[in-house]
C-alpha positions in Angstrom: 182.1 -20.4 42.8 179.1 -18.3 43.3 179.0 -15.8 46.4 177.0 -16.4 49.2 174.1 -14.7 49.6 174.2 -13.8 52.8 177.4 -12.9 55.0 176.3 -14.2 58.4 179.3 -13.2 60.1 178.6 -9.0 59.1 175.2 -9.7 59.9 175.1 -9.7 63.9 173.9 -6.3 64.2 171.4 -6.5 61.3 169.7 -9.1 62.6 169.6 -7.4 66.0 167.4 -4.7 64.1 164.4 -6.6 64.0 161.8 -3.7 64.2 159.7 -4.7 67.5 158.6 -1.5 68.6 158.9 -2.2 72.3 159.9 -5.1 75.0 156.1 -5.7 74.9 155.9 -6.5 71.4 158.5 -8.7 71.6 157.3 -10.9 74.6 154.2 -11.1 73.0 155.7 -12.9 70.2 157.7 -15.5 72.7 154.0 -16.0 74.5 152.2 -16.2 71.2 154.5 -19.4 71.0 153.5 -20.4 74.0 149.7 -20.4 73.4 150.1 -21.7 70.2 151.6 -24.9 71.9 148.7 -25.4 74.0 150.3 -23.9 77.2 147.8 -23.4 79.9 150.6 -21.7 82.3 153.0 -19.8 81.0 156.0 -17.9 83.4 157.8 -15.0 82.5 160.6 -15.1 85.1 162.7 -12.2 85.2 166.2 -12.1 86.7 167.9 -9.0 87.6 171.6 -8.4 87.5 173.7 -4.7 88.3 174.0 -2.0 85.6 177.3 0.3 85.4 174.7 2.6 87.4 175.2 0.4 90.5 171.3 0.1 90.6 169.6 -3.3 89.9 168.2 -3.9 86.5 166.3 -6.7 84.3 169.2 -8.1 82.6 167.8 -11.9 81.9 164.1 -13.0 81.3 163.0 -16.7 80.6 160.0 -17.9 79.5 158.9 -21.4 80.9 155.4 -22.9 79.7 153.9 -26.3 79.9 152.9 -26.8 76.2 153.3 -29.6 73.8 157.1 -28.8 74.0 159.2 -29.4 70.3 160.5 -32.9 68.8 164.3 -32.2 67.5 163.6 -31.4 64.0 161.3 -28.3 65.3 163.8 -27.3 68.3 166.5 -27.3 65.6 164.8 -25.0 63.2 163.2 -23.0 65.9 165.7 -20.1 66.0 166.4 -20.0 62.0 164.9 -17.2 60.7 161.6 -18.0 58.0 161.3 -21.7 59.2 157.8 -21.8 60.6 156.5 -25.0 60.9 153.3 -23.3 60.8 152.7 -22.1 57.5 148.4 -23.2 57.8 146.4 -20.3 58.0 144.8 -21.1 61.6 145.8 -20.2 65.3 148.3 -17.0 65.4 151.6 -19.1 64.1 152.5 -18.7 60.7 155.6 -16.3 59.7 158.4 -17.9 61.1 160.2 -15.4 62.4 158.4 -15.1 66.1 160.9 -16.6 67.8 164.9 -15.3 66.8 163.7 -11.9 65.8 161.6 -11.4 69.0 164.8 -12.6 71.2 167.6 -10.4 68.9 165.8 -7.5 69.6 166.0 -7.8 73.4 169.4 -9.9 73.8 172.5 -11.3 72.0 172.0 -14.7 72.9 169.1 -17.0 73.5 168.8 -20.8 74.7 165.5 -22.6 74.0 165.2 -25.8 75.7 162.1 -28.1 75.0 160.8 -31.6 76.0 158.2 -33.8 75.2 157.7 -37.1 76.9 159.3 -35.9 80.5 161.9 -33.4 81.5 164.4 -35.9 81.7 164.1 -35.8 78.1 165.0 -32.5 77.1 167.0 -30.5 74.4 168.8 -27.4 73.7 169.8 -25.0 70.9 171.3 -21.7 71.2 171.8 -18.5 69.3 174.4 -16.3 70.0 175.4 -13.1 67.8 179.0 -12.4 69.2 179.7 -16.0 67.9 178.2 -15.0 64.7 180.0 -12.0 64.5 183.8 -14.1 65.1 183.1 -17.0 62.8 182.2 -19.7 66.0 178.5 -19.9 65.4 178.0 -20.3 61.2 174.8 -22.7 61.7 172.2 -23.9 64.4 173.7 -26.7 65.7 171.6 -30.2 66.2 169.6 -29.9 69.4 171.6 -31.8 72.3 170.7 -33.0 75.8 171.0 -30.6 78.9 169.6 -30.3 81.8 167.4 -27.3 82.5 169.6 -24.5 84.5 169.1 -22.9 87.6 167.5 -21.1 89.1 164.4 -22.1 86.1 164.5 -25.7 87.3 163.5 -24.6 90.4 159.9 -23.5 88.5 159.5 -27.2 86.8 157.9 -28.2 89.9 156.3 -24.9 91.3 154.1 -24.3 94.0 152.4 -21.2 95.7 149.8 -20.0 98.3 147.0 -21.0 96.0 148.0 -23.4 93.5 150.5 -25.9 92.4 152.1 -26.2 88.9 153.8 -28.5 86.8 155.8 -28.3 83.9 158.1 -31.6 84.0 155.8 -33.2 81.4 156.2 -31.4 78.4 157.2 -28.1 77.6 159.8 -25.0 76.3 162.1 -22.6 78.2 163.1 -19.9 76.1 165.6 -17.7 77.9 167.5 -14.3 77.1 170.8 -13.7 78.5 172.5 -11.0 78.3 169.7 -8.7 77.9 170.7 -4.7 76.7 167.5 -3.5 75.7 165.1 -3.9 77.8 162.9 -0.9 79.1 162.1 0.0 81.5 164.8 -1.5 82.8 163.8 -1.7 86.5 161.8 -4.6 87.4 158.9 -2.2 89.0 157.9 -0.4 86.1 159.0 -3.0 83.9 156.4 -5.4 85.4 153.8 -2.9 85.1 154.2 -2.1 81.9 154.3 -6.2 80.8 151.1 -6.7 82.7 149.3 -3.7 81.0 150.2 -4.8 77.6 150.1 -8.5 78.1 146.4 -8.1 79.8 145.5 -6.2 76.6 146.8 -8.4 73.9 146.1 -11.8 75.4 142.8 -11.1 76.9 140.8 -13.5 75.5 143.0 -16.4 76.2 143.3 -15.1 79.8 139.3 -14.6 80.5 138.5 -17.9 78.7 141.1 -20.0 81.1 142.8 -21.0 77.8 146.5 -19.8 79.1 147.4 -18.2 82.2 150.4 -15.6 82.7 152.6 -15.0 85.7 155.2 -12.1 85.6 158.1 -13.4 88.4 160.7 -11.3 89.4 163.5 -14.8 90.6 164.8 -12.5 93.5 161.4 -11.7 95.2 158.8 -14.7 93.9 156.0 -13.3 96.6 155.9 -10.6 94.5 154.6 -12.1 91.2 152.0 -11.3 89.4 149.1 -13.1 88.0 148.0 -10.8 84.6 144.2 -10.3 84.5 142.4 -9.3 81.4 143.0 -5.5 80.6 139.8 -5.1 78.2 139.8 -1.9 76.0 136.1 -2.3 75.9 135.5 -2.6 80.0 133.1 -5.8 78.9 135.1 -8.9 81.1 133.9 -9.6 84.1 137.2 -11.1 85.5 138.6 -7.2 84.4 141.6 -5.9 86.1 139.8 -2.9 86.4 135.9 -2.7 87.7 133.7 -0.5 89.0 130.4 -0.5 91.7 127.7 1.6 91.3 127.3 2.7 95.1 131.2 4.1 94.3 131.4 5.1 90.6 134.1 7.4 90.9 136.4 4.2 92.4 138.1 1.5 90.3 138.1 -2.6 91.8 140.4 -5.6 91.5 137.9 -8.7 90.8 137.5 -9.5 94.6 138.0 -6.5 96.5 134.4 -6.0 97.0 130.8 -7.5 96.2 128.7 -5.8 93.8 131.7 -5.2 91.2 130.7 -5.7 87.4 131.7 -4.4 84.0 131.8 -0.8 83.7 131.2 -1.0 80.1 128.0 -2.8 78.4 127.5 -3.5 74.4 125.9 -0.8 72.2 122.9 -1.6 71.4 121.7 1.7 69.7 118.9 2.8 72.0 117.8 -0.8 72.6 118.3 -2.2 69.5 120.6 -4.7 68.1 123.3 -6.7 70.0 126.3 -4.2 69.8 128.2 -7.4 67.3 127.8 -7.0 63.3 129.2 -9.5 61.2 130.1 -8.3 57.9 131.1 -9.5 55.0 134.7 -8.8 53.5 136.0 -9.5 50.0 139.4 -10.2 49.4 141.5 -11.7 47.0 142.7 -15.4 48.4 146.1 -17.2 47.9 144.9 -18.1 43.8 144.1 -14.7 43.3 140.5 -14.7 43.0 137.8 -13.1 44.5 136.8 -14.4 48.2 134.5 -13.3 50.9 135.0 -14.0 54.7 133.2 -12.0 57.6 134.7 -9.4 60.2 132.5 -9.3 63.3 132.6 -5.6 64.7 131.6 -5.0 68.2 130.5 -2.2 70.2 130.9 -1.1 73.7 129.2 1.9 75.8 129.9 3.0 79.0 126.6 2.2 81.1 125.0 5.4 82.4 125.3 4.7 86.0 128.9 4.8 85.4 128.8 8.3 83.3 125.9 10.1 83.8 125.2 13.4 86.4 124.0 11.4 89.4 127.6 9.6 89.3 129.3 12.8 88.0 127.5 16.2 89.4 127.3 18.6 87.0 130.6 20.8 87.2 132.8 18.0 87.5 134.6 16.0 84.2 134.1 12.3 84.5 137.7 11.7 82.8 139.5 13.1 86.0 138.3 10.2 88.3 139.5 6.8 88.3 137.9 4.9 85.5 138.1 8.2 83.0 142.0 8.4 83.8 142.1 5.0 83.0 140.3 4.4 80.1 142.3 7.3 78.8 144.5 4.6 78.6 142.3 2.1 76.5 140.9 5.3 73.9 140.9 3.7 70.5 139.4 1.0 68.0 141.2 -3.0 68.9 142.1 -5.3 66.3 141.6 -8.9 67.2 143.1 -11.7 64.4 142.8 -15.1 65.8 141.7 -13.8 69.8 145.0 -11.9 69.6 145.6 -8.2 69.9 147.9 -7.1 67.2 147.0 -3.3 66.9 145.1 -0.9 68.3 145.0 2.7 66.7 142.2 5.3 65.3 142.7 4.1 61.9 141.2 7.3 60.9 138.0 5.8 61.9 137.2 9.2 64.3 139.1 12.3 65.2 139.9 12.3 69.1 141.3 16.1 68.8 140.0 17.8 72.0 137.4 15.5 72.2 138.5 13.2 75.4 134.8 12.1 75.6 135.9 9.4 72.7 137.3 7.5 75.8 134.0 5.9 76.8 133.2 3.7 74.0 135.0 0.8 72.5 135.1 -1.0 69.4 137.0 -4.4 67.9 137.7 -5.9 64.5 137.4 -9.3 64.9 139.2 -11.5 61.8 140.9 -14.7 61.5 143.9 -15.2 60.0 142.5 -15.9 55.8 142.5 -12.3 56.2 145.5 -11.8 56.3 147.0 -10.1 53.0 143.8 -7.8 53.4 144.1 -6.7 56.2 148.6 -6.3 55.5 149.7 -8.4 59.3 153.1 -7.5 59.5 155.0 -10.4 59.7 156.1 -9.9 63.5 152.2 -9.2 64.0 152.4 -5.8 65.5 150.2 -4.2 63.1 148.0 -3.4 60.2 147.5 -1.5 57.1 144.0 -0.2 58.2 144.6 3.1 56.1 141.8 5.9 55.0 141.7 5.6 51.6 139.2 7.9 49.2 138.0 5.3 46.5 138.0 8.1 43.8 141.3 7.9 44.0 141.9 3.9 43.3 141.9 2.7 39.6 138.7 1.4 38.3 140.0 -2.3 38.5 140.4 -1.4 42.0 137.3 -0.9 42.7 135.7 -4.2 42.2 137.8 -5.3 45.8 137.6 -2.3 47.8 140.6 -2.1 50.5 139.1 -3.3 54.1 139.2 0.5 55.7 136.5 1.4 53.2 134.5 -1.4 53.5 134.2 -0.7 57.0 133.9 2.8 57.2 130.3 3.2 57.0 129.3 1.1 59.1 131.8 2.4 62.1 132.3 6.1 61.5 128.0 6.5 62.0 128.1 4.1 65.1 130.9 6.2 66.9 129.6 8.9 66.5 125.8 7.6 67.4 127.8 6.8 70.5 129.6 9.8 71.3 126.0 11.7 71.0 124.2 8.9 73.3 127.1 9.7 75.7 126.4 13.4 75.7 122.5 12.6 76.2 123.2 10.8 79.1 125.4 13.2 80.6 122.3 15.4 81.0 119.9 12.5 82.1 119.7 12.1 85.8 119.4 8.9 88.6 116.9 9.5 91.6 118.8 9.0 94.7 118.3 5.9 96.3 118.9 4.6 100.1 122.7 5.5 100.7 122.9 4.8 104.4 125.6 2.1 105.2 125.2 -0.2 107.8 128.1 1.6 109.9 125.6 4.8 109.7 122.4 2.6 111.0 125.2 1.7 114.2 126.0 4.8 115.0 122.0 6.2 114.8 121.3 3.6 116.9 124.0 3.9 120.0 123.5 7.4 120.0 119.9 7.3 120.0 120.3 5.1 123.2 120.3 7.2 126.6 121.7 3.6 128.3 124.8 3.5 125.3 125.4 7.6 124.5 128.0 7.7 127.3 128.7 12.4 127.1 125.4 13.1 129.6 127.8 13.6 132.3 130.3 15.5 131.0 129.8 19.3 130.4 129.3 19.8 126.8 126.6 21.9 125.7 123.7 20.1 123.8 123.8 21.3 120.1 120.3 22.3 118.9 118.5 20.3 116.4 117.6 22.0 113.1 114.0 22.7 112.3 112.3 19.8 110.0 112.1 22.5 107.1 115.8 23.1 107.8 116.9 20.0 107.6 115.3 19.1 104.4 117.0 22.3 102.5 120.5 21.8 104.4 120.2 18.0 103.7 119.1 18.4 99.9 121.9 20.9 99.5 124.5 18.2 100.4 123.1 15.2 98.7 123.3 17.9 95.4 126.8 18.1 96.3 127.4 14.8 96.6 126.3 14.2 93.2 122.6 13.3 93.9 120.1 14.6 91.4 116.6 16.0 92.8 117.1 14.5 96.0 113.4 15.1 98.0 112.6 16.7 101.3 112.7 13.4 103.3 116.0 12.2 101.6 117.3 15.2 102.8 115.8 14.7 106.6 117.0 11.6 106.6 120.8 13.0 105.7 120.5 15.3 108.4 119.0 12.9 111.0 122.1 10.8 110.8 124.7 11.4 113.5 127.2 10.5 110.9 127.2 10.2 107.1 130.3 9.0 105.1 131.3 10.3 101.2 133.8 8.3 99.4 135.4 10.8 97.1 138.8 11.8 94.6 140.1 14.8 96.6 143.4 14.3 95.1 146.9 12.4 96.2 147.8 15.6 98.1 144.7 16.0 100.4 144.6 14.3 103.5 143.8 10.4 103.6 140.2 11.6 105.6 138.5 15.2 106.6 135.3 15.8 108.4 132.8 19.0 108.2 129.8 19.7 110.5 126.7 20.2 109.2 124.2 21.4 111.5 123.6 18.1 113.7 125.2 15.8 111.7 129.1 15.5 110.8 130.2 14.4 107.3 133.1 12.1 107.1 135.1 12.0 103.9 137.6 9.1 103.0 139.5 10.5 100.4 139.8 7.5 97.4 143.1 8.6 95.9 145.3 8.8 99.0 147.5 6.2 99.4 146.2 5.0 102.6 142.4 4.0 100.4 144.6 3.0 97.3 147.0 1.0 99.0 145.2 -0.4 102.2 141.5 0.5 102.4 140.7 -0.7 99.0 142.2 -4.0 99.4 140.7 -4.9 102.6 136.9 -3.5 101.7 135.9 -6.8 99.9 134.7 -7.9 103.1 131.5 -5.4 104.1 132.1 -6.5 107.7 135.5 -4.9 107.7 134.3 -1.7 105.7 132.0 -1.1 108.8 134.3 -1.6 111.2 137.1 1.1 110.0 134.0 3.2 109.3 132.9 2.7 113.1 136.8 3.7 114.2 136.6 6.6 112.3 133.5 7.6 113.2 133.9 7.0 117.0 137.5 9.5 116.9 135.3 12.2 115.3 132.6 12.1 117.4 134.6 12.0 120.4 136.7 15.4 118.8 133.2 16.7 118.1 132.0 16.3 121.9 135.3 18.2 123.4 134.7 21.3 124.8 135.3 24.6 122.9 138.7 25.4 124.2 139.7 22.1 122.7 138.9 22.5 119.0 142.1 24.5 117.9 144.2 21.8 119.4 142.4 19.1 118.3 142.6 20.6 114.8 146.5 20.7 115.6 145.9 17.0 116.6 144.3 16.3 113.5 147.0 18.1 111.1 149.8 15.9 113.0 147.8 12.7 112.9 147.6 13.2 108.7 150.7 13.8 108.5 151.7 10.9 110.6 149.5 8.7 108.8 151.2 9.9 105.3 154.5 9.7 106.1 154.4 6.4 107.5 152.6 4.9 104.6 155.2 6.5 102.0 157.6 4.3 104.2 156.0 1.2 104.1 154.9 1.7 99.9 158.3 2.3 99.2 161.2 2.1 102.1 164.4 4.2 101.9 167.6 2.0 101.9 169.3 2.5 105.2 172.2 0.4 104.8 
């Protein structure tokens, strides 16, 4: 009698070793699942349990989706490894080994349950390695009927705030018990770092309303999280991250504000082309003969308005504000098989060494999956043998099918780097400044103007003395310039001074106080400070509605004015005031953003 080729029961820990390179990776592959079973919603519940530490931890996650759901012979080969029942080269399917090696490498022991014509109807299988390991578990046993456990039954029949959702006809509950390597292993950071990465790789799905992703935490479901596209090349419209041209140096949540768009537009090389180039690629098909299919490359730039010295004054690096930090995040060239992310690297397309501009352009591969063998998918689909590759080094019979990275290479090395130098162009091209007076501004002008409404004629305060018109156009062109407006003129800059109150939206950094104020001859300039927590965490979520940006503006406003009007023996307390107030403010937001346990 033969050996066996395989000793299942020594295998446990080899087939925990999977090679996923992160929790992402691996809950990519469970979703891919999803999306490849028609799933327009598609939960990814997370349970937390407590570690040795004492603290709270991730230590179960299922994944619940309203898709075609399996028939027994698929649930039943679902979690053996290699038995794909999608071996046809279309849709992101096709390995086999999504499933079981995706789970193993988070947990020891995974339950898929699936149904087709109700939930009534559906059927289990389990894998579990400590079974394996003592001899219990030597096969995948026939699917049997169970009923789906709590607390994910609870989700079958789901509703929130917005919207309802309903999974009781068909679908799959994969779920991963025991979990012991997950990271981060707080739910916080953990959901943060599933949203990024799940934004990124499932974008397309998400902005064409094809699937839909919520992150739950089961112990605080308010909580959840509805993952928007996260677009390396800042294109979507529905982005999680957008911008407004009136506050360039400010990131937006689709809905926090009008006027939000795409901070990104497509290269079109001074006005020319469409920024997508379809290119042919030869390759050598499944009978070994010589095959063409396209790649579509596309090209993203970030629009001037967004980059250039009106936005960023000369002196200051666009990367340390809001959408530079973040697209520091998003620096490098996507790969895209079959609307799925499944790498995204340099590829030795450019060199990025000290060269952080490289962060405002973007660029995708676009292929389906005949492509496959040419461009090397790694079974698990996490990456791609996009290698540099000299061709006088390959064979002559090499030659006649060059490998994808050099058939691409000249057409994406020159349009980075025609980019790059548009980028640094536009860094020194300016924007004329343009009527910046909100309507809090216009208010203000107007009640003060107003002998029957400015209510300080009766108190003893001593008039302060208009500057001359000259005057007020040098003062008021030297603080437009330091606001970032290029060339402003000589009645821009009366009409800055004119104002009784003028307001600046700027990063002053975490540390500096959530608002300041300076005096400028007769007018006062109020700063609200866009990093603090109070903007990030309050302000900013409240300012998509223009009537309540004015009002906080007029609050502001009417507490500085009134400081302003004290008399002179009152400034250094009032300063003292201030300092407290700031302090107040910070402290008490750090307490709400993240409360201390007092128990």
């Amino acid at each position: 009698m033969g050996a066996s080729i395989v000793d299942i029961k020594n295998m446990g820990d080899a087939l925990r070793n999977t090679g996923y390179k992160n929790i992402e990776s691996a809950v990519s592959e469970i979703i891919d699942n999803s999306v490849e079973a028609n799933a327009k919603n598609i939960f990814l519940i997370l349970r937390e349990g407590i570690a040795s530490s004492g603290r709270k931890v991730v230590t179960e996650v299922g994944f619940l989706d309203n898709g075609d759901g399996m028939d027994s012979t698929v649930l039943g080969n679902c979690l053996g490894i290699g038995a794909s029942t999608r071996q046809a080269r279309k849709g992101m399917g096709r390995f086999g080994v999504g499933l079981p090696q995706a789970s193993l490498y988070a947990c020891p022991l995974i339950e898929v349950y699936s149904w087709q014509n109700g939930i009534e109807n559906a059927k289990k299988v389990y894998l579990d390695i400590e079974k394996i390991k003592n001899g219990v578990q030597t096969e995948i046993e026939d699917p049997v009927s169970a009923v789906i456990p709590e607390p994910y039954a609870d989700y079958i029949s789901y509703r929130t705030l917005f919207e309802e959702y309903d999974f009781s006809k068909s679908g799959t509950l994969v779920i991963w018990k025991n979990c012991d390597r997950i990271n981060p292993k707080t739910r916080g950071p953990l959901t943060e770092r599933l949203e990024f990465s799940l934004g990124q790789k499932f974008r397309y799905f998400i902005h064409d309303g094809v699937s839909q992703i919520k992150i739950v935490c089961d112990e605080n479901r308010d909580a959840a999280v509805d993952v928007a596209p996260n677009d390396p090349m800042f294109l979507m419209e529905d982005n999680c991250v957008l911008c407004k041209e009136d506050d360039p140096k400010s990131l937006y949540r689709r809905g926090q504000e009008t006027g939000l768009e795409a901070p990104f537009e497509l290269y079109t090389a001074k006005g020319t082309g469409t920024g997508e180039i379809d290119t042919p690629i030869k390759y050598i098909n499944k009978d070994g003969e010589v095959a063409t299919a396209n790649v579509k490359l596309r090209f993203s730039i970030v629009k001037d308005k967004f980059y250039d010295e009106t936005a960023f004054p000369k002196g200051t690096n666009p990367g340390n504000y809001a959408l530079g930090k973040y697209a520091a995040k998003l620096e490098g060239i996507s790969v895209i098989r079959a609307r799925r992310e499944i790498d995204f690297r340099k590829f030795n397309f450019y060199n990025n060494v000290n060269e952080p501009q490289h962060r405002w352009w973007g660029c995708e591969i676009i292929f389906d999956p005949e492509l496959d063998e040419a461009f090397g998918v790694a079974n698990n689909k996490q990456y791609v043998e996009l290698k540099e590759v000299d061709v006088n080094d390959l064979d002559p019979e090499e030659r006649d099918v060059l490998p994808v990275w050099a058939q691409l290479v000249d057409i994406i090395r020159p349009t980075i780097k025609a980019m790059y130098a548009q980028n640094e162009e536009t860094r020194s091209s300016t924007r004329s400044f343009g009527d910046t007076v909100s309507p809090s501004t216009d208010i203000i002008n107007t009640v003060e103007n107003d002998p029957a409404t400015a209510d300080f004629d009766d108190m003893d305060v001593e008039k302060e003395p208009e500057p001359s018109e000259e005057e007020a156009a040098e003062k008021g062109k030297e603080e437009l310039k330091n606001l970032g407006y290029e060339n402003p003129t000589d009645e821009q800059g009366k009409a800055f001074m004119h104002n009784k109150i003028n307001f600046a939206y700027e990063d002053k950094g975490e540390r500096s106080p959530a608002f300041d104020y300076k005096i400028v001859l007769s007018t006062t300039l109020i700063t609200i400070n866009t990093s603090h927590k109070f903007y990030t965490s309050f302000l900013q979520k409240i300012y998509g509605n223009p009537e309540v940006k004015t009002t906080f503006e007029l609050f502001i406003a009417s507490l500085i004015q009134s400081i302003r009007r004290t008399n002179t023996y009152q400034q250094n307390e009032n300063d003292r005031l201030l300092s407290t107030w700031y302090n107040k403010l910070n402290n008490y937001i750090s307490e709400q953003l993240n409360p201390r346990n007092t128990k």
